[in-house]
Residue frames as qw, qx, qy, qz and C-alpha x, y, z in Angstrom:
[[0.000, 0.889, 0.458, 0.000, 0.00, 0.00, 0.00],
 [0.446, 0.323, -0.018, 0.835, 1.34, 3.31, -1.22],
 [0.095, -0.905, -0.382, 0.163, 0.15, 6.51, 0.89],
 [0.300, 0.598, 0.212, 0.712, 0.72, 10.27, -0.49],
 [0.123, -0.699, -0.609, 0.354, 0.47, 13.04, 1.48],
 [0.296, 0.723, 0.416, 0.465, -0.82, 15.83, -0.54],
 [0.124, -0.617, 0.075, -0.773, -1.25, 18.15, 2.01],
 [0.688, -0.235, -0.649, 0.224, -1.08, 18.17, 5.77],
 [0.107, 0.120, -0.345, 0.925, -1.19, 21.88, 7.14],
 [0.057, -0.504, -0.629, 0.590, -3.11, 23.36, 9.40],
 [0.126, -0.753, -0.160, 0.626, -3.32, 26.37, 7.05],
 [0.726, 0.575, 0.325, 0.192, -3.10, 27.66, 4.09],
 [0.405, -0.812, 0.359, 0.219, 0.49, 29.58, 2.91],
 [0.565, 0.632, -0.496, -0.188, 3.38, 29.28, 0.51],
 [0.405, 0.313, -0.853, 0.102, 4.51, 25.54, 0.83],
 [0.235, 0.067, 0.877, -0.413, 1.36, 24.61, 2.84],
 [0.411, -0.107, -0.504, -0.752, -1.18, 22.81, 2.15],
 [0.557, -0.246, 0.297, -0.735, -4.58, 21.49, 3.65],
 [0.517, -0.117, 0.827, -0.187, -5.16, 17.63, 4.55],
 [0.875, 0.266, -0.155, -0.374, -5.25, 15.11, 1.74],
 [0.513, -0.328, 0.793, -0.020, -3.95, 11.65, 2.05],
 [0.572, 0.514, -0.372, -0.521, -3.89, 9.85, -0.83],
 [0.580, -0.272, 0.767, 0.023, -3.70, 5.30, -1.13],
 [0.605, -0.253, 0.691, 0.304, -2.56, 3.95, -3.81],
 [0.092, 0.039, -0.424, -0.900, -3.46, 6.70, -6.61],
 [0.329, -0.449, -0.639, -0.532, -7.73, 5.98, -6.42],
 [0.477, -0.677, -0.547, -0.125, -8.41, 6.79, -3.00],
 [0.087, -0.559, 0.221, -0.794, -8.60, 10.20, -0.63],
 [0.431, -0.405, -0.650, 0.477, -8.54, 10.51, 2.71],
 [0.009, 0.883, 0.283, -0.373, -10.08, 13.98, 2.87],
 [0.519, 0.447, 0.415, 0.599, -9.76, 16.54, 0.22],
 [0.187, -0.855, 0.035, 0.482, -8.16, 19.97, 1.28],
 [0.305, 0.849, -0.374, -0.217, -5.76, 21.98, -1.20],
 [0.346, -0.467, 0.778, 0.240, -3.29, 19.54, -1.30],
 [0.724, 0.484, 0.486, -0.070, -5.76, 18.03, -3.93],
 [0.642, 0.742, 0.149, -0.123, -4.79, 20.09, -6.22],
 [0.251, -0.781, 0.494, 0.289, -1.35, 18.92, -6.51],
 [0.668, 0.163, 0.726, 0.010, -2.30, 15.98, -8.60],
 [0.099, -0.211, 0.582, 0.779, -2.05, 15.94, -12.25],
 [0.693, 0.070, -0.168, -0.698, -5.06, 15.94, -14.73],
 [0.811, -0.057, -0.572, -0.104, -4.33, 11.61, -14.74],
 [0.334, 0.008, -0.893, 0.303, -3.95, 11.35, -11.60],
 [0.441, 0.062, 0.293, -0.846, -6.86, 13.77, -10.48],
 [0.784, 0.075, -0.317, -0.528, -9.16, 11.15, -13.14],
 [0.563, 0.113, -0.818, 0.017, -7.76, 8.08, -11.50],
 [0.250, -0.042, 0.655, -0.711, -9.21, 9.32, -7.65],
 [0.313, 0.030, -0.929, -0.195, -12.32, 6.93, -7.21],
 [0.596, -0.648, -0.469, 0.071, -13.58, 7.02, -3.43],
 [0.138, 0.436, -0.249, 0.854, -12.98, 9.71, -1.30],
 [0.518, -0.501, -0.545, 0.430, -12.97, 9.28, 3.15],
 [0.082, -0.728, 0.247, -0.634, -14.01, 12.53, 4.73],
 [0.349, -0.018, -0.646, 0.679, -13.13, 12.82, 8.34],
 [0.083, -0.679, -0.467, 0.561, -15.39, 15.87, 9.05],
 [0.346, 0.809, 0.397, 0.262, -17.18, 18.71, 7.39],
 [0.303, -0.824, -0.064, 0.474, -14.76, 21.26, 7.97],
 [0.536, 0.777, 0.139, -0.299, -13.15, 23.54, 5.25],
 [0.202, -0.661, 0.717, 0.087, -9.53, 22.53, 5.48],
 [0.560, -0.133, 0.811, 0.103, -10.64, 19.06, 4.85],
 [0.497, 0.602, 0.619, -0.078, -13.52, 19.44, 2.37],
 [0.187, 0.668, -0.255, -0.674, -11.91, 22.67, 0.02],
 [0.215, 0.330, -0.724, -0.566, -11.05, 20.74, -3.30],
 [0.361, 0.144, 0.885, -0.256, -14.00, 18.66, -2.82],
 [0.518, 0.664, 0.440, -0.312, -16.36, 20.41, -4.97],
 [0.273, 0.672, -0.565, -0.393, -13.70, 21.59, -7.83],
 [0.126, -0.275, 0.939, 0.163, -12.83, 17.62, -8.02],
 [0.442, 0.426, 0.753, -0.236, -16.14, 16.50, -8.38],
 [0.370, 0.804, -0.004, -0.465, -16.84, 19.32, -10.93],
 [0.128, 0.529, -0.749, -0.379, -13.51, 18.20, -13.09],
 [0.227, 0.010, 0.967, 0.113, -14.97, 14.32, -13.20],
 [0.398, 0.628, 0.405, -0.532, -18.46, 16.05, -14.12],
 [0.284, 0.839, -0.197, -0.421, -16.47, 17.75, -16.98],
 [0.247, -0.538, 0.801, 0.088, -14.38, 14.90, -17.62],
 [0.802, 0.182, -0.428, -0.374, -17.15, 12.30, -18.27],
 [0.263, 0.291, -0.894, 0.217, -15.73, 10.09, -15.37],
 [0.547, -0.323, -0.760, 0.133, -17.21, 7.51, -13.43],
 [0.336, -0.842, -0.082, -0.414, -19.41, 9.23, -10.48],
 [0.124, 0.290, -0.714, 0.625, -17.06, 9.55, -6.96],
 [0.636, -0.646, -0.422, 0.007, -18.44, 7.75, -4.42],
 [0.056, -0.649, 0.284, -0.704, -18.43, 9.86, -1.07],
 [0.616, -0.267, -0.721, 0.170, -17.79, 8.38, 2.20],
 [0.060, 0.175, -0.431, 0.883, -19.00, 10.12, 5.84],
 [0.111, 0.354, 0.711, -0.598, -20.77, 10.32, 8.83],
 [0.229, 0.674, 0.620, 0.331, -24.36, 11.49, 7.69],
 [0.209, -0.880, -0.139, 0.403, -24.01, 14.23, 9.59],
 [0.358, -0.426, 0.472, 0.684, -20.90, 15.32, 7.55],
 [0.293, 0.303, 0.801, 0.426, -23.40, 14.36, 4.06],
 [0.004, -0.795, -0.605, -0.034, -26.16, 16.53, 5.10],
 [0.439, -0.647, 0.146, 0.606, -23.44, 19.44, 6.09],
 [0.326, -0.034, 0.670, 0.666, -21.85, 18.63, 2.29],
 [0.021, 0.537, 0.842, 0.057, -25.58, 18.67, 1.18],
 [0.079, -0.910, -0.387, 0.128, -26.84, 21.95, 2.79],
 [0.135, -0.866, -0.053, 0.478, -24.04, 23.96, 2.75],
 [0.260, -0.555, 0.512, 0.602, -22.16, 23.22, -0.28],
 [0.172, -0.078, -0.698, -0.691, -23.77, 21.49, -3.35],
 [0.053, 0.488, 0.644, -0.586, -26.82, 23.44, -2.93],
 [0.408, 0.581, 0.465, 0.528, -26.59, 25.21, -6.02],
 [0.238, -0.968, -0.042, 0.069, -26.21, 28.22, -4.05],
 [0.600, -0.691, 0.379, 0.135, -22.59, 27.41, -3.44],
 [0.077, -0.250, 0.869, 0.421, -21.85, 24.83, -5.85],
 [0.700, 0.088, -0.363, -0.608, -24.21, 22.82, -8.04],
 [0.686, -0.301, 0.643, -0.159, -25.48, 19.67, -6.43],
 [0.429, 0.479, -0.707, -0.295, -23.65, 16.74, -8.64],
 [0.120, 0.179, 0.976, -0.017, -25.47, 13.77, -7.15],
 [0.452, 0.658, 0.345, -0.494, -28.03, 15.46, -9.70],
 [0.503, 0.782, -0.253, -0.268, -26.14, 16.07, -12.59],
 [0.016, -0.091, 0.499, 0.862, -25.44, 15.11, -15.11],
 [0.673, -0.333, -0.532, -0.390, -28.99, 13.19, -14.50],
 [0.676, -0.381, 0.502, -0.382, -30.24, 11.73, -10.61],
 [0.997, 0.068, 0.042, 0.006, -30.29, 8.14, -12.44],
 [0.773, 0.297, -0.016, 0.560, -26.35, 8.94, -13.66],
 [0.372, -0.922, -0.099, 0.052, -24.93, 11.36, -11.12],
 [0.690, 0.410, -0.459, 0.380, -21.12, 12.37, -10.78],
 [0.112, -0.555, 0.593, -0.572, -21.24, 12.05, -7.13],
 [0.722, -0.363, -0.533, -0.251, -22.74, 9.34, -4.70],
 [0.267, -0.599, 0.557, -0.510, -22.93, 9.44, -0.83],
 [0.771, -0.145, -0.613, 0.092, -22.06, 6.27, 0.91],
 [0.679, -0.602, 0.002, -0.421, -23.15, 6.81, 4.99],
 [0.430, 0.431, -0.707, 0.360, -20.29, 5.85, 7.03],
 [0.726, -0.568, -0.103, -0.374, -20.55, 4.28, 10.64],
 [0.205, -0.798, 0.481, -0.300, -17.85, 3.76, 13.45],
 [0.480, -0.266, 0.822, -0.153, -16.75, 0.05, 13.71],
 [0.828, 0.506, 0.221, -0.093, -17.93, -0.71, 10.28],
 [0.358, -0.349, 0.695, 0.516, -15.07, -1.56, 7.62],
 [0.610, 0.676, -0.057, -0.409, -15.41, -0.63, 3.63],
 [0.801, -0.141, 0.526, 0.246, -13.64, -2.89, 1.81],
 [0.422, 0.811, -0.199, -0.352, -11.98, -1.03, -1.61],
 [0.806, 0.540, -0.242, -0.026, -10.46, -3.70, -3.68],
 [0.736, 0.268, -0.381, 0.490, -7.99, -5.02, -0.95],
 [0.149, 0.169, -0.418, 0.880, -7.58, -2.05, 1.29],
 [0.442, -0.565, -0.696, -0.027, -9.92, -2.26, 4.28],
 [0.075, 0.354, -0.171, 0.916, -11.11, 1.23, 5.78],
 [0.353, -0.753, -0.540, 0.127, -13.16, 1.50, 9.34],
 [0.026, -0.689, -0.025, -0.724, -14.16, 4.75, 10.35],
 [0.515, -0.394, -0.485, 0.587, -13.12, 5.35, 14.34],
 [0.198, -0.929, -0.308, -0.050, -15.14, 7.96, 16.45],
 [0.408, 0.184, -0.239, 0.862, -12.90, 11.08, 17.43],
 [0.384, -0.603, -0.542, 0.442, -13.48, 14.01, 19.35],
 [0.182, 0.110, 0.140, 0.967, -13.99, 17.63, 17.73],
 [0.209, 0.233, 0.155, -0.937, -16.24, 20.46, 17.54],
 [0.646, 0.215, -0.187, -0.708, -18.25, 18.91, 14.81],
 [0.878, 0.005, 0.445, -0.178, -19.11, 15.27, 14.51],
 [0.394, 0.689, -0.605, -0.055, -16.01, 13.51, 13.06],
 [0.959, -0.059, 0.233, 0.151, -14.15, 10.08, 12.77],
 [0.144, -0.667, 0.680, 0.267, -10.53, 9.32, 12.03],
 [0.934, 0.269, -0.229, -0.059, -10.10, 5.86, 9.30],
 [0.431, -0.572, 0.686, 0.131, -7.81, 2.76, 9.98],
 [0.837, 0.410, -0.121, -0.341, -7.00, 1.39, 7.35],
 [0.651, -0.376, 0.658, -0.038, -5.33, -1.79, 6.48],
 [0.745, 0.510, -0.430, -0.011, -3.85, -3.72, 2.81],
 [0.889, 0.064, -0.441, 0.103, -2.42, -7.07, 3.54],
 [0.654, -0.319, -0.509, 0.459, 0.23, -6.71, 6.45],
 [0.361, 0.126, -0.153, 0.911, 0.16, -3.03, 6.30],
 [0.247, -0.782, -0.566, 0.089, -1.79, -0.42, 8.41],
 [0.145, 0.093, -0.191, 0.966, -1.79, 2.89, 9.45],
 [0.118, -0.774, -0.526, 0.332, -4.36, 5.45, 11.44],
 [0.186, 0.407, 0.191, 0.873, -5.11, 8.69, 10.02],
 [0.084, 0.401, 0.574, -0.709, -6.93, 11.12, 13.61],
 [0.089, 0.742, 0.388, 0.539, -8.33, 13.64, 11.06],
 [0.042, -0.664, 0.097, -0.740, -9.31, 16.54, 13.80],
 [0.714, -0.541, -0.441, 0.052, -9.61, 15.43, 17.39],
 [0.047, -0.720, 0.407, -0.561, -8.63, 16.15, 20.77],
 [0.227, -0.095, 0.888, -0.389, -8.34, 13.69, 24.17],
 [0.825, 0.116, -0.254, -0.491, -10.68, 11.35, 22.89],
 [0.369, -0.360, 0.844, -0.147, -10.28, 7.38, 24.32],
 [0.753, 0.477, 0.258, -0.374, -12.34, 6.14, 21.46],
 [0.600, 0.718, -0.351, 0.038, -9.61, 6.18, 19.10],
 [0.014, 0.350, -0.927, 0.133, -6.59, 4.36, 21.42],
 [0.649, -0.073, 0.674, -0.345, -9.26, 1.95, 22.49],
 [0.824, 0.444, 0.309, -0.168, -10.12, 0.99, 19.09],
 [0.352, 0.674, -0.650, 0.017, -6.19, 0.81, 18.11],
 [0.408, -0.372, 0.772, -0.316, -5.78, -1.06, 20.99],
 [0.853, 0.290, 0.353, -0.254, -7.79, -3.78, 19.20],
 [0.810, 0.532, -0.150, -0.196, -6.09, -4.22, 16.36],
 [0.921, 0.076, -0.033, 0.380, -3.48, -6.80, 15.26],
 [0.579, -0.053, 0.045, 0.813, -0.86, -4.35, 14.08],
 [0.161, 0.965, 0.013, -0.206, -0.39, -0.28, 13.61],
 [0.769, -0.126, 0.074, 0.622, 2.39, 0.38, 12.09],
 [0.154, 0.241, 0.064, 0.956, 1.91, 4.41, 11.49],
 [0.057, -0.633, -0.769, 0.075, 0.10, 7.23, 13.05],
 [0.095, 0.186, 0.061, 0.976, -0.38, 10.44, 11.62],
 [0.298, -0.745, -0.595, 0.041, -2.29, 12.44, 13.99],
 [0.285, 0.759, -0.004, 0.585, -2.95, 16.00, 14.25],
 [0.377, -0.588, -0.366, 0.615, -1.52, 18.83, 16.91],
 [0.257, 0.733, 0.385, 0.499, -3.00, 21.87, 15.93],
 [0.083, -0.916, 0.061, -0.389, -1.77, 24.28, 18.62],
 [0.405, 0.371, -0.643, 0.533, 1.53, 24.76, 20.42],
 [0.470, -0.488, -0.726, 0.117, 0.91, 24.35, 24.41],
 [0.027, 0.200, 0.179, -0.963, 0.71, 28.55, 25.06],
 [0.448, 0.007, 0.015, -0.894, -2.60, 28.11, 23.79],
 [0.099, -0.097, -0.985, 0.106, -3.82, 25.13, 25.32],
 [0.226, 0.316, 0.507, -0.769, -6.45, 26.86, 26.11],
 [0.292, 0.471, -0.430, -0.713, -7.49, 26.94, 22.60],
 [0.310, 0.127, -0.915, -0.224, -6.68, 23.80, 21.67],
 [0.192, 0.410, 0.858, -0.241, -9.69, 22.62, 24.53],
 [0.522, 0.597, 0.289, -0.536, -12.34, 24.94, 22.86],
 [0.684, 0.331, -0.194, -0.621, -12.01, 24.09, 19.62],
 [0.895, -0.020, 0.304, -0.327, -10.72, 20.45, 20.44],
 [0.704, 0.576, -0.399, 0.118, -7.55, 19.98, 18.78],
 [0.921, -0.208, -0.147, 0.296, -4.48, 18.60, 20.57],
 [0.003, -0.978, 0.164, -0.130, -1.66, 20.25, 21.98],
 [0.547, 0.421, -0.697, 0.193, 1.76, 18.68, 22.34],
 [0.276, -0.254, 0.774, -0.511, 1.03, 18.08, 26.32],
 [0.636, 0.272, 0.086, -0.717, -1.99, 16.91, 25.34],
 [0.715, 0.506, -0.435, -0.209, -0.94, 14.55, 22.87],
 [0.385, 0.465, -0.747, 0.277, 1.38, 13.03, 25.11],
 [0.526, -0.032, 0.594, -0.608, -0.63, 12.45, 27.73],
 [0.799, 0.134, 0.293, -0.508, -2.81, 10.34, 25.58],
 [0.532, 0.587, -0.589, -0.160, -0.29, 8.47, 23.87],
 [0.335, -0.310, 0.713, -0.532, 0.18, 6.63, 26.82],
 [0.740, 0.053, 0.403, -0.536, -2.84, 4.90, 26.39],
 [0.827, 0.484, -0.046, -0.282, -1.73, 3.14, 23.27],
 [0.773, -0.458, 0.412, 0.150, -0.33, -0.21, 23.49],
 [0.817, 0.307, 0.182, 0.452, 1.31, -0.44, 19.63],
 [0.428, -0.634, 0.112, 0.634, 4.37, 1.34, 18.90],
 [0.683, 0.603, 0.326, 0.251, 4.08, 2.92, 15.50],
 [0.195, 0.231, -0.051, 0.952, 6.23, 5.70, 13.63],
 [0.001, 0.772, 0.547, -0.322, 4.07, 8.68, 14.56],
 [0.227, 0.258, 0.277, 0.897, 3.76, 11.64, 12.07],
 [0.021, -0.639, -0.485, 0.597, 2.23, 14.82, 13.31],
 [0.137, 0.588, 0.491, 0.628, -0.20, 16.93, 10.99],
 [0.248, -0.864, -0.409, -0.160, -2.45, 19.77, 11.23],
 [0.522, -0.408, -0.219, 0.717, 0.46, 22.49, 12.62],
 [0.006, -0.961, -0.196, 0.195, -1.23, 26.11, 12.80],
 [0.487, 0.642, -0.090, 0.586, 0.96, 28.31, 10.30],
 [0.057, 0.815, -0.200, 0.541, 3.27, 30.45, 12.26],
 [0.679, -0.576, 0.396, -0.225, 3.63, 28.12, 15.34],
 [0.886, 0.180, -0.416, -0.099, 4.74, 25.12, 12.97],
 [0.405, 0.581, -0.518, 0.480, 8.27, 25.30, 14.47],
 [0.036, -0.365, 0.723, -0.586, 7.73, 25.51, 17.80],
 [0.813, -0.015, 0.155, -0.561, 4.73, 23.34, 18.29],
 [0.872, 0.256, -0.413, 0.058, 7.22, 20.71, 16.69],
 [0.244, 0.455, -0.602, 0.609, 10.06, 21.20, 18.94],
 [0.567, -0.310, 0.422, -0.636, 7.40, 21.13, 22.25],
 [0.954, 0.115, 0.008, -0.275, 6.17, 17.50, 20.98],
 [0.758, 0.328, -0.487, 0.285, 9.55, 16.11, 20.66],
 [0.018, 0.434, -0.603, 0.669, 10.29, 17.28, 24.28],
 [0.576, -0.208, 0.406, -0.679, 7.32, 15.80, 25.18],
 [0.957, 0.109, 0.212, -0.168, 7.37, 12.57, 23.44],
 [0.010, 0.692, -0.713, -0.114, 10.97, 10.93, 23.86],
 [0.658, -0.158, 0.684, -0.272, 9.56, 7.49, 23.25],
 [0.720, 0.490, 0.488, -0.058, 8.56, 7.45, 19.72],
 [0.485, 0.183, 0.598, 0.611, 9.39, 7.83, 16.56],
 [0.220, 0.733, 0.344, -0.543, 7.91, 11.45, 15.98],
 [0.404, 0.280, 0.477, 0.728, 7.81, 12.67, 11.89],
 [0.258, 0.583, 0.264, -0.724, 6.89, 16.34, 10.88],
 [0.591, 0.450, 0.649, 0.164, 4.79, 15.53, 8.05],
 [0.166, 0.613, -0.221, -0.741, 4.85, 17.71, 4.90],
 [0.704, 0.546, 0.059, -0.450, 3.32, 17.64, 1.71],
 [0.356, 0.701, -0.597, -0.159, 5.29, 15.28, -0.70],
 [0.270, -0.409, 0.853, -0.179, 5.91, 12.79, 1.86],
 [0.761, 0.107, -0.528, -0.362, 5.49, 8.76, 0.71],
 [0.571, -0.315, 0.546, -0.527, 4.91, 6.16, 2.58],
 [0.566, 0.151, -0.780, -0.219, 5.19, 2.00, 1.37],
 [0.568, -0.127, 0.590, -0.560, 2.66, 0.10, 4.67]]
């Protein structure tokens, strides 16, 4: 299993981009800016696309991709997410207000979108590579994916904060052998990080604890202008692991 990572900032900024994860050129793990780093063949080879949550960081190139496979004449994208996250996608974006809704067009019978309802402790099965959606802990109703292709695995948080849903359901599984999870604020504004529910390097460490496999660990999601130090605090605070600062570009063989 190959993973991409398009994009992985908090923010948006020369040489950052917003959360996309990419396995094995046909499937997204949420679809921020970092989408659009893909060529025209590799933008027509995306397939199935995992949101996390309905926020705009994750969900920006969502409606431009969908539009290009409209225009394209490709095969409809199936969407995966919570309903809550569908009905979000739904009302606030292809509304025709916003965007045109495209599980309508070109026809309802021949659409170039479809929503596939997602559900915590369920597993999608995509030709080999086996994705369950694991509750998390944010502002808006969200889920992190573990996915899994023959001996390899990895966790992807999406947006969370202290959340025992997500080690407990690692804690289950056979193997991990990555986890890229976010820390979206340094620990001067911990305070932050509890209201809007992101992680903070104390934070993070504290709950790392709980989790009995010992993967690499790559940290996403780092708030422009703190990147630096918000890295540096997380390596003082977590001398146990393997700690990676993700960035856009980065590949990955699981």
């Amino acid at each position: 299993m190959e993973l991409n990572i398009l994009g992985c900032s908090g923010g948006v900024g020369k040489d950052r981009l917003t959360t996309s994860l990419c396995i094995d050129g046909d499937i997204l793990l949420d679809a921020g800016t970092g989408v659009g780093e893909l060529s025209d063949e590799k933008l027509a080879a995306i397939r199935h696309v995992f949101i996390t949550h309905s926020h705009l960081d994750h969900i920006a190139c969502l409606p431009l991709l969908v539009e290009r496979q409209f225009a394209m004449g490709e095969p409809p994208l199936e969407i995966y997410a919570l309903q809550e996250t569908i009905d979000a996608l739904k009302t606030h974006v292809f509304n025709w207000s916003i965007w045109p809704d495209f599980a309508e067009l070109p026809s309802p019978d021949q659409p170039s979108m479809h929503y596939t309802s997602v559900r915590p402790g369920e597993s999608y099965d995509i030709e080999g590579r086996t994705i369950e959606p694991i509750a998390v802990n944010h502002v808006v109703p969200a889920v992190g994916y573990y996915v899994q292709s023959g001996e390899g695995s990895f966790c992807y948080s999406g947006d969370t904060s202290t959340c025992d849903t997500l080690w407990n359901a690692l804690n289950k599984k056979s193997t991990l052998d990555l986890l890229i999870i976010e820390v979206g604020f340094a620990d001067k504004d911990i305070e932050v990080a509890h209201a809007a529910l992101h992680y903070c390097p104390s934070l993070l460490a504290d709950d790392l604890t709980k989790l009995k496999h010992e993967p690499s660990v790559a940290i996403s999601h780092l708030k422009p202008g703190d990147e630096d130090l918000t890295y540096t605090e997380i390596c003082q605070a977590i001398t146990d692991r393997e700690i990676i600062r993700l960035r856009h570009g980065d590949l990955f063989q699981l």
